[in-house]
N, C-alpha and C positions, 0 to 999 in steps of 0.2 A: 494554595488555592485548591479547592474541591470541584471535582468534576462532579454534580449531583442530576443525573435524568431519573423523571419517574419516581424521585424518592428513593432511589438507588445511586452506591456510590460507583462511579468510572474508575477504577486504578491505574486504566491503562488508554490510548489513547483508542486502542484495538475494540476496548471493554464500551469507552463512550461511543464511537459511532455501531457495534451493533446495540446498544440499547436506544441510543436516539433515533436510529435509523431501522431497527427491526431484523436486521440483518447482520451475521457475520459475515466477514471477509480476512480471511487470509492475506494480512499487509506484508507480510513477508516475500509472500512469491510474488505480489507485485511492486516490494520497495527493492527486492534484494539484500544485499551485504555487503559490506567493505572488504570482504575477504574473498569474497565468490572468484573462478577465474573466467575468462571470456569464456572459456565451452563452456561452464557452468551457466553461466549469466545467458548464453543464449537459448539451449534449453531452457532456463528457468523462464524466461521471455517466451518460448513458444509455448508453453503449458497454459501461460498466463495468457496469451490472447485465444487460445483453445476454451479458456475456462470463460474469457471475457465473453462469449459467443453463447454459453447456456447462460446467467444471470440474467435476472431481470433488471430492468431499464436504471431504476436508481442504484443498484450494486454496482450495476456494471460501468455506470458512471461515478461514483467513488473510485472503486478500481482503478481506472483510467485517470482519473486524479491524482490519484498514488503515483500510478507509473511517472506521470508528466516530472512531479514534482520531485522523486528520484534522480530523473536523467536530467533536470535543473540541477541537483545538488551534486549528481558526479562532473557538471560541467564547471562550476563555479571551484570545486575543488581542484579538478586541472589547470583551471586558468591562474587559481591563486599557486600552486606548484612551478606554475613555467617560468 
């Protein structure tokens, strides 16, 4: 399936929301990594609501989506681990 905004192609999921939405955002600092370690991860967390604080309104609310949707997926993975 093709990601197409614009007449342009998405490769990436990064690629579709800044063309549909006008903006980039760095999903990484707010999805994190499976390998990060908690210092890691909570730096990486305080940058990320430093940064959430200059963006504008619709960034900063993807952003925030991202994050949600991360600390969902590291919960569901603990849960299926226990």
């Amino acid at each position: 399936m093709k990601l197409i905004v614009a007449g342009q192609d998405a490769a990436t999921p990064g690629e579709f929301a800044e063309l549909a939405l006008g903006f980039g955002v760095d999903a990484e600092l707010f999805l994190g990594s499976e390998t990060e370690t908690a210092e890691q991860r909570r730096i990486r967390l305080d940058a990320a609501r430093d940064i959430l604080r200059d963006l504008d309104p619709p960034a900063a609310h993807f952003a925030s989506a991202l994050m949600r949707t991360a600390e969902r997926r590291r919960a569901q993975i603990w849960k299926a681990a226990a």
